[in-house]
C-alpha positions, 0 to 999 in steps of 0.5 A: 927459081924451078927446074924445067921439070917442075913445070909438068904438063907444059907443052915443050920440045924434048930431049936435045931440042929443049933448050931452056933449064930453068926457070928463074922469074916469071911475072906479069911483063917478063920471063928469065930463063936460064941453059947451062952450057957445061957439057952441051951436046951441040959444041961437039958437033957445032963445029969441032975445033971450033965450037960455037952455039948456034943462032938457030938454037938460041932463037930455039931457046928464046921461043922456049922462053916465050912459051914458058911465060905464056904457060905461066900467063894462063894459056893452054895448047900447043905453042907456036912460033908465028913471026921471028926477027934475030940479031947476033951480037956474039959467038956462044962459046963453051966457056960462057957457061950459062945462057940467059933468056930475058923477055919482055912480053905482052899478051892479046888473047892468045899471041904473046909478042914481045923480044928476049935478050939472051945473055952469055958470059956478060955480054949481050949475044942477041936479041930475038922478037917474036910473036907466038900464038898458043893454039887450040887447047890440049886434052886434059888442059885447062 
């Protein structure tokens, strides 16, 4: 398992926008990610008196996940989301605590494709397919 932080020189969102903790597996056909919810600054916006996660985060996240495993798959450059599908399942409440970002994944050449099932408090919240191409290589990458 890593801390987000030890995956330097990746090229994710920052600040509010990065979605994803840690790192708890990568192999040849998957990642799993893991967010913690406790103190998320979302629920206080989205909605007060009524907090849930929204969708479009946890698509957000689902991408982050993609884009990890296609870091850690040996492509370089700046990611990008080119096709995405979701289905909701369940609200994402406070007290779900953690999120959990299971993909299932390919690679051709530079797309990486596949779906990640994201998991809260036990349960199957959503299901989100993409397809994400990693573009040209950044300076100082490989």
């Amino acid at each position: 398992m890593r801390h987000i932080s030890e995956l330097e020189g990746i090229f994710l969102p920052v600040g509010p926008m990065l979605q994803i903790d840690r790192v708890v597996e990568c192999t040849a056909e998957g990642v799993v990610c893991e967010t913690d919810l406790e103190g998320n600054w979302v629920f206080a916006v989205h909605f007060p008196g009524d907090p849930i996660f929204p969708g479009s985060l946890l698509v957000e996240g689902a991408g982050q996940a993609i884009a990890i495993w296609a870091w850690e798959s040996g492509l370089r450059g700046e990611p990008r989301l080119v096709k995405v599908g979701a289905e909701f399942r369940s609200p994402v409440v406070p007290a779900d605590r953690v999120l959990t970002y299971t993909g299932t994944l390919k690679r051709r050449r530079n797309l990486c494709v596949g779906s990640v099932e994201v998991a809260a408090g036990g349960r199957s919240v959503a299901r989100v397919t993409g397809s994400l191409m990693v573009t040209h290589t950044r300076q100082g990458g490989l």
